[in-house]
Every structure is written in C-alpha cells, then in structure tokens.
N, C-alpha and C positions, 0 to 999 in steps of 0.2 A: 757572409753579410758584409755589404758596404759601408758599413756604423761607424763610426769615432763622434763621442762624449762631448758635447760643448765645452770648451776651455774656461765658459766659465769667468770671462777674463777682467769682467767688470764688476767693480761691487756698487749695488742698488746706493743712489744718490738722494737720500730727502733728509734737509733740515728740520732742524727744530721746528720754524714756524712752517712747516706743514709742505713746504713745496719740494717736489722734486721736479729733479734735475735730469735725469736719464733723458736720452735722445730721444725725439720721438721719430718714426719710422710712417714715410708714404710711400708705396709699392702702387705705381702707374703701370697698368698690362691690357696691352690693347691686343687686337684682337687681327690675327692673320697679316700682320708685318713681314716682309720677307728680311733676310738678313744687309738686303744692299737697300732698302726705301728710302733709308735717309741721308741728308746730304753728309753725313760725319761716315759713316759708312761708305759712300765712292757714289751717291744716287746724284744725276744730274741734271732730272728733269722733272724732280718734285721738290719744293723750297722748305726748307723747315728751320727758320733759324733760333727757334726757341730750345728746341731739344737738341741741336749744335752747338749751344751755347751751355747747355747742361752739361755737355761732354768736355767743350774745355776746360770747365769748373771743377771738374772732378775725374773721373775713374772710366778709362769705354774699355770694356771685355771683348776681343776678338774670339775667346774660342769659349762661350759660353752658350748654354745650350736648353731649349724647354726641355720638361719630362716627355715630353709627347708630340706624335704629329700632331694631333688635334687637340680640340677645345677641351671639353670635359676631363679624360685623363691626365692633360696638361698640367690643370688647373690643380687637380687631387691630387700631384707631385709637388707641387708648392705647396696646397694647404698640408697637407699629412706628412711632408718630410720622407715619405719611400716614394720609389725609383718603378716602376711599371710592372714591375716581375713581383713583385709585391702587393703596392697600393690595391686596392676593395675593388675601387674605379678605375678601370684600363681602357674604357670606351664611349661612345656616346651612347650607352641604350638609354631609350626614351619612354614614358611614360603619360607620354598625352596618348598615345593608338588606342582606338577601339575604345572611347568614351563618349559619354553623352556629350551631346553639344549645345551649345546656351547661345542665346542673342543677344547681340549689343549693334543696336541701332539696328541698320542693313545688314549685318554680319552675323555669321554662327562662327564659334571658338571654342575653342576643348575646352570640358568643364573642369580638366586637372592637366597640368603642362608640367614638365620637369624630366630631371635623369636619374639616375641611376646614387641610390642615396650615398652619402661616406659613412663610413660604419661608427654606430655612435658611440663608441666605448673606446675608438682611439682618438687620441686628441690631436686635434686642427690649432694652426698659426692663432688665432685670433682669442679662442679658450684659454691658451698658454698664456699671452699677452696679457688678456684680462684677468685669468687668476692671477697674475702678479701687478697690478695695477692701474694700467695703460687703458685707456677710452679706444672704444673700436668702432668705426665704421666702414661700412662698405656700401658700394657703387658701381652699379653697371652688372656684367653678368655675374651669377649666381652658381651653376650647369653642377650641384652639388649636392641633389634632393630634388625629389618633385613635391610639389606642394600639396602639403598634409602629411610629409612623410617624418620620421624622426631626427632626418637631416635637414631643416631649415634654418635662415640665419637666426630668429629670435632663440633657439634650440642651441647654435654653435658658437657662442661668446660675442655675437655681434652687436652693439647695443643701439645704431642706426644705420636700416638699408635699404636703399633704393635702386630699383634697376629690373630687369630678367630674373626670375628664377629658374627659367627654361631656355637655354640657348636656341631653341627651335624657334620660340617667339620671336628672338632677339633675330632673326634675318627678316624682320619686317622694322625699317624704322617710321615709321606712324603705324604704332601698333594699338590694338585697340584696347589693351591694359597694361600698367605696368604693375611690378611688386614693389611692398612695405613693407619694416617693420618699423615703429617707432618707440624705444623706451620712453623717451622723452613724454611723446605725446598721449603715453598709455598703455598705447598698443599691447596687446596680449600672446597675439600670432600674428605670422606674413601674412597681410590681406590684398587684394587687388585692388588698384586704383584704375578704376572706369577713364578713359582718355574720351570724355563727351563730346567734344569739337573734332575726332578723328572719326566717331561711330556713326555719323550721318553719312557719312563716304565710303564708297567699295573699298574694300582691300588689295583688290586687284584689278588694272585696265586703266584706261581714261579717267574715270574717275576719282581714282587715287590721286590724284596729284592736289585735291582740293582739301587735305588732310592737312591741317596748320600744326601739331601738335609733333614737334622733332623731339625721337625720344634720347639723341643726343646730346641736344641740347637739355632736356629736361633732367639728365640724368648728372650731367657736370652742374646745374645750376644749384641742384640738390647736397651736392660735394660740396662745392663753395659755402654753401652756408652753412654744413655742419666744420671744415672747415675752419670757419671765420668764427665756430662758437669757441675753437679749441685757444687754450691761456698757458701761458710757459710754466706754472705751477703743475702740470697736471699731463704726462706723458699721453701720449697717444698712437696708436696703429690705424692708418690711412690705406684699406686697399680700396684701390681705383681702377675695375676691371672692364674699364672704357669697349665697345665694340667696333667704334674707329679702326680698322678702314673695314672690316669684314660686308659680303655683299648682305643685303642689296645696294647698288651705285644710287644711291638718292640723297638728297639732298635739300637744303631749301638753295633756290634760286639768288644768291647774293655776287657780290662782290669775289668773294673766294671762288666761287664755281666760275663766275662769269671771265673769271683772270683766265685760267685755264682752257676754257670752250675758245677764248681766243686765241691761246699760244699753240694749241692742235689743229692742223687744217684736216675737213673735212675728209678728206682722201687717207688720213693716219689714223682715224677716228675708230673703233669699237661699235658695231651695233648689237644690241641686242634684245632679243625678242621676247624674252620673259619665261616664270617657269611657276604658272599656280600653284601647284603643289609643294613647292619647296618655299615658297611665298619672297619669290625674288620678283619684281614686275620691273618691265621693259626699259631701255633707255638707249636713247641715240647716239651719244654721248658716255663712252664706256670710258677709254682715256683719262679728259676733263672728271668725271663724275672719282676715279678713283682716286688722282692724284689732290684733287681739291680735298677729297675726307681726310686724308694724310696731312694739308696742311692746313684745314680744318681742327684736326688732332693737335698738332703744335702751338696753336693760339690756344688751347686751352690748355696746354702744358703751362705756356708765359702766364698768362693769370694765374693759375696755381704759385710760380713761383712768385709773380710779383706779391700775391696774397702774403702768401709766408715772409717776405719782406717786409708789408708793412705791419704786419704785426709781431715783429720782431722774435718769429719763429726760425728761419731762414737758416740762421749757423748750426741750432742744433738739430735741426731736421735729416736726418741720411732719406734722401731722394734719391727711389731706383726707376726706374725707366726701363721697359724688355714688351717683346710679344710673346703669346699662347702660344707659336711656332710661327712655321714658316708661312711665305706666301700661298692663297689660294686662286682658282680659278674660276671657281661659283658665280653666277649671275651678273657674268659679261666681265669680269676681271680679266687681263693679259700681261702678268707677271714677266714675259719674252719683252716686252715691249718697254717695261724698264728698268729692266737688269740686263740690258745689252751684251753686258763684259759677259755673262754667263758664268759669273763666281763658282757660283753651288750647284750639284746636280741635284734633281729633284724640288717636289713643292710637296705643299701639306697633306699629310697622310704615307708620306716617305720618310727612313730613317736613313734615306741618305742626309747627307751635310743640308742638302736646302730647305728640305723638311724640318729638323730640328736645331738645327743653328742658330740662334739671334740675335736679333741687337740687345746690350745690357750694359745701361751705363749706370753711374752710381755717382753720386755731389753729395757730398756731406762737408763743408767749410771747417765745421772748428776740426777734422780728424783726416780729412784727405783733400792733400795740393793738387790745385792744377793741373789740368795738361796733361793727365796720366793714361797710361795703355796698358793692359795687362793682357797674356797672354795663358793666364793661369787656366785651366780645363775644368768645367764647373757645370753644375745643373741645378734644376729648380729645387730639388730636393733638399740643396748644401741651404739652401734658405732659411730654414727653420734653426738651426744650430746657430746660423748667423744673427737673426733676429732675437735669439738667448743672447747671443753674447754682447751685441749692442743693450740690449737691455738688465744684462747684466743675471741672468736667471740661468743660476752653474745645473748642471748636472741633470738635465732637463730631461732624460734620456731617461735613468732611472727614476724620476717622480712621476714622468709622466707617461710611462709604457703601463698597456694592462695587463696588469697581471696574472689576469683568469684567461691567457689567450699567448699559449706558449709561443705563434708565430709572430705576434706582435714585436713590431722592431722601428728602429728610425734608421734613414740608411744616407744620413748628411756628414760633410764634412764643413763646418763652419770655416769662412772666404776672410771673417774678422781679419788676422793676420795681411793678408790681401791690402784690404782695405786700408789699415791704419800702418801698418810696417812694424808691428807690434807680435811678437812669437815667430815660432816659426810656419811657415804653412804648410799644413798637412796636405796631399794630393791621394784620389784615387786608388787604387789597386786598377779599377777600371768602369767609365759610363757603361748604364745599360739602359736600351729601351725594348718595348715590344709592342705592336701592333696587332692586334688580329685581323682587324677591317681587310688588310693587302698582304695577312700573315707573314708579318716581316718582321725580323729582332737584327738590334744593330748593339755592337761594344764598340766601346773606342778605349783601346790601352796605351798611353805615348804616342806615337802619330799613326799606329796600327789600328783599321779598323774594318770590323768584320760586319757583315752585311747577309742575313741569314733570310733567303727569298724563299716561302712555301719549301722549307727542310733542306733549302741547296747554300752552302756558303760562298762569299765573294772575299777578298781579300784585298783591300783596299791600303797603301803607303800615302796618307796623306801628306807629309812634308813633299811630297814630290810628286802627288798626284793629287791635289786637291779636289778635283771634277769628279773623283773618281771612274776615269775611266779604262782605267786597267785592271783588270782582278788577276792578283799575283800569288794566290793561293796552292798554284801548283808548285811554285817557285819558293813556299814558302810552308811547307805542310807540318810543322813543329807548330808556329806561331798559329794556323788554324787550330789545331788542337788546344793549344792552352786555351785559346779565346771560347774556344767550343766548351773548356769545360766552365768560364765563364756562366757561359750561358745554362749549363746543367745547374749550376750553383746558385744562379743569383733565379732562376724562372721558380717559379711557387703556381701549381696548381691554383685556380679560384678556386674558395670553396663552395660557389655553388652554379661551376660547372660554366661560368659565362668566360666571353675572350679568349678564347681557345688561339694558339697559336702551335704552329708545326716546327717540334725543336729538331734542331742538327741530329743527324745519325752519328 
C-alpha cells in the first residue's frame, strides 16, 4: 500500500473568545484542462492572466498529476484519498440509462441522473473537514452518487451545493435542471432546481440557442455568495468543481467570445456539427468557443481572489487551482490546435503523460513565497493528508479508516512539507493509475514509467523521453518487472466485479 500517516504537523488554532484561526482551504478543479492551456504553462493563444498571477503568488507543480483520465474516478481520488487500484469509483458508470423520463417544458429528461456512488462507510475530504470544524461547500460537478443514492452531498459532509450531480447532465450548459442542497435554507435532501426560462427551448438545434439560463454562470454566482457569507472566525473548505472548459463549446455571446471569434480567421476555425445523444449541440466556431470558456474560467478565478481580498480572507486562504485530467476532444474540441509544442503524448482517457498530467498551482501568502516551481511527483490522492495537515487534524488515517472493512486504506502522501519548507517530504515508492474504459494501467517510479496497453507493457525513460515515444522495455527488463509487480500489488479486485482491467503477465 501507498499509505504514509498525516504528519499531523499543525495543532488546531481557536482562542478563547471562540475564533479560530486554521486556514481555510479553496480547491478550484475545472473540468478537461490540458496540461499546456494556460499561459504559465507555455499556452499562447488562450489569455488567462488571473490564474498567471495565482502562480506567481505562490507554488506551480510541473509534475503533478489527477488520479484519473477521466471525470468521475478522478474526482473519487481526491475525495477518498486512494489511487484507482483501490478507490470503489474507477469509472464513469452511469445511472440515468433505462429510466423513466419526465417533462420539463418542451423536453423529456431522466427521471434519476448520476454515477456510480462512493462507498458510504469510507470517509471523503469534506466529512473529515467538517467533523473537525470547518464549513463546507461545494460547487459545480458532483459525478459522486446518483440521486437518491447513499452518496449524495447532503449525506457526505457538505453543508451547501450547487451544481451537476450527474456529469452527464453537466455537457449540456443551458441544462434544464440544476442540483441543491441547502442547510442553510432547510433543505433535507439534493432536490432539483427547474431552469424555467431554459425549458421553453429545445435542448438541441436552432433552438437552443434561445436558452438564457448559463449554468456556468449560475453555478459561480452561487460560490460567490456562499463565499461572501464565510468570516475569518470560522475555517472553511471551498470545493469548486467548476465545468469550464469541458464540451459543449457554448457559451453566451459576449465580449470574451466575441475577442476570440475575431483573433481566429475563418479558414483556422473548427466546425462542428453536433452530437444529440451525448447532448453536445453544434457550433461554427470551435476554436473561438474553447479558448474563450478558458478565459471565461479565469475571470472567475480573479473574482474569487479579489472576493477573498476584500474580505480580508486572502492570506490565510491556501488556494489550489488543477484539472480532473487532461485535455478532451468531445463536441468539436481540438487540443492539436493549441498545444502546438506537442508537450504530452495522449488526451483524456490515456495514462500516458497527457492524459493525466496537470496544471496545480497552489497561493497560500501567510506560508508560501512567491514565484515558486516545484518539481515534486504528486497525485490527487496526496490531497487528503494535505488538507489534515493544513488543518491540523494528526493521524487521520487511523480515526478515520473503517474498521469493519479490512481493505479500507488511505494511500496519500501529505505535499504540507512542499508547500511550506516545513519537515521533510516524503515521496512515493510509486504513482498508479488504471483505466478500464482503454484497459490501460500506468506507474510512474523516479522518471521510469510503465504503460500497461490491454496486458502488454511499454517502458517509458521520461527524463529523456518526455513524449514517450520510445518503449525501452526490452532494453530494460529488471525495471519492467519491478514496476509489473507494482502493478500486482497496488490493483485490488472491485468488489463487485465492475472496471475490470487486464493486468501484466
């Protein structure tokens, strides 16, 4: 097992007169970012200078990495702290299929949307956070439970959410509902919020476009104000799992879009034609449409920070910034088009380097300087240990593994050290991922990294071969075997039988 213990390394901060002081913790994770989109990363033909400026402020990770190609078991590697070979959730199975379907306005919609639940008895980020104090909300997708199941956010330590509970939903932005929960407001369970002014319009064709209701914008606007309610007595966890830039290319028609539609001539431009069933609809304008949601994305980064400014949250705030994975090519996307260098090989749904590599910057003022680079080798999963240790909540490991469930494990290494120049930092034995979707498992040990295609291994020297495009496995047949037993060690059966992948002989 990949485990090491939260260090632990802070002790909980509340005064007499009732306030504390621990950091509070925003975690910004948008949704199919490739690892070169932004301009701090080498991108040169999409503007972002909000989250540029985040990175000078603080901490950019070169070789840091999601738990996943994709969305859903991405996401279960951040919230659960285990690594794919492990985690309940290793894929998108979906759970709207084959249900009745309900009307809203001109439109029929599944009468139950969502994935594949996280299993209720091991504890998620946001459960931790709030049994030790800290106000939680979350924003944006959810891809963690379908609704009505044991995994929803009012069920998982969340105390206000708005956003997708089904990533499926979430490729339509004028969708014709969003999800709730609200402690605040009462709320008992995640209910659906009807979008009235979208459901008079098709979902798909010509029509759609007469949908005023952006549920990106509706979904930041909802952030901001919960937000704007938080007060420096009273720590808090911020996840913000924005869908920015993920398809579909849509957009409202502004200023941002309009910048762009002029900087592409027609002849460099993306067409495309749409895809009903995946609920991606058409646009002319593929280029313009992706790079504008990207810097779309980044003005609402800058408000978030300016918020935390003025309410004099800002210093103790640690703000991370990363994607779900790599770039996608869904509903008229062309990732070729601006990662010219050709950095990384692969996109999302691959465990080579471009599928799971990404951007991860991190600003936190009162505990890390400026202008910093790290090159430390890191995954979603070292998360959860990290966020103990900002918070100060030692041994998290042993309180909160279940105990009626001898495979139950946490498989992070807390980046604390990292961040603040504080202990030593612990690294790896070795990353692991796994795929079923393209039956693919990827290690990475020191700059060795193995690449495991439907049961055949690749051998991969990334200090020297970054692209991977040498397999030097024959050249190297010690170093395949270790990593191969890697893979025997860290893969765990599901227990019921889902995500199958084909290990090494």
């Amino acid at each position: 097992m990949l485990t090491a213990l939260s260090q632990g390394v802070r002790a909980q901060e509340v005064h007499k007169d009732g306030k504390d002081d621990r950091p509070n913790i925003l975690y910004i994770m948008c949704d199919d970012m490739g690892y070169g989109d932004l301009g701090c990363y080498g991108q040169r033909l999409i503007t972002t200078p909000n989250i540029d400026s985040l990175a000078r402020q603080g901490m950019l990770f070169t070789q840091a990495y999601a738990g996943s190609p994709v969305s859903a078991p991405s996401r279960a590697t951040f919230m659960t702290g285990q690594h794919t070979g492990h985690t309940h959730v290793r894929g998108n199975k979906e759970y709207w299929r084959d249900v009745p379907m309900v009307r809203y306005g001109v439109n029929d919609d599944y009468s139950r949307v969502g994935q594949e639940p996280y299993l209720r008895d091991h504890a998620i980020i946001p459960e931790i956070l709030k049994d030790n104090g800290y106000r939680t909300g979350m924003f944006g997708k959810w891809a963690g439970g379908y609704e009505g199941s044991e995994s929803t956010p009012d069920k998982r330590g969340i105390d206000e959410y708005y956003g997708y509970i089904c990533q499926f939903q979430a490729h339509l932005y004028y969708p014709n509902f969003l999800n709730r929960y609200s402690r605040s407001a009462g709320d008992t369970a995640t209910v659906r919020v009807v979008l009235e002014d979208n459901i008079r319009y098709p979902m798909f064709g010509p029509g759609y476009a007469g949908r005023p209701q952006y549920s990106a914008d509706l979904i930041h606007g909802e952030a901001m104000k919960w937000l704007d309610s938080q007060d420096p007595g009273n720590p808090f966890l911020g996840i913000f799992t924005y869908t920015l830039p993920h398809a579909e290319l849509r957009q409202p028609q502004d200023s941002i879009l309009e910048r762009y539609m002029k900087r592409f001539p027609e002849v460099e431009e993306r067409r495309y034609g749409g895809d009903e069933g995946s609920r991606y609809n058409p646009t002319n304008h593929g280029h313009a449409q992706f790079a504008a949601m990207i810097t779309r994305l980044d003005a609402q980064v800058g408000e978030i920070m300016a918020l935390l400014d003025r309410k004099g949250l800002a210093d103790n705030t640690v703000v991370i910034f990363t994607s779900d994975n790599g770039p996608h090519e869904e509903g008229g996307a062309d990732p070729d088009f601006f990662n010219r260098d050709g950095l990384l090989r692969g996109l999302k749904r691959s465990v080579h380097e471009g599928g799971i590599r990404v951007p991860f910057i991190v600003r936190w003022p009162a505990r890390i300087a400026p202008g910093q680079t790290s090159d430390h080798q890191m995954a979603f999963y070292d998360l959860m240990p990290t966020f103990c240790d900002i918070a100060g909540i030692a041994g998290y490991a042993d309180r909160y593994r279940d105990k009626d469930n001898a495979d139950d494990c946490f498989d992070g290494i807390s980046v604390y050290p990292t961040l603040t120049g504080e202990g030593v930092q612990e690294s790896h034995d070795a990353l692991y991922w796994e795929f079923h979707e393209t039956d693919m498992i990827g290690v990475r040990r020191g700059d060795w990294k193995l690449v495991v295609d439907h049961g055949k291994c690749r051998l991969y020297d990334l200090a020297n071969d970054l692209h991977e495009d040498h397999d030097v496995a024959a050249a190297h047949p010690d170093i395949v075997e270790e990593l191969k037993k890697v893979v025997l060690r860290e893969h765990r059966e599901h227990p019921d039988g889902f995500f199958r992948v084909t290990l090494p002989e």
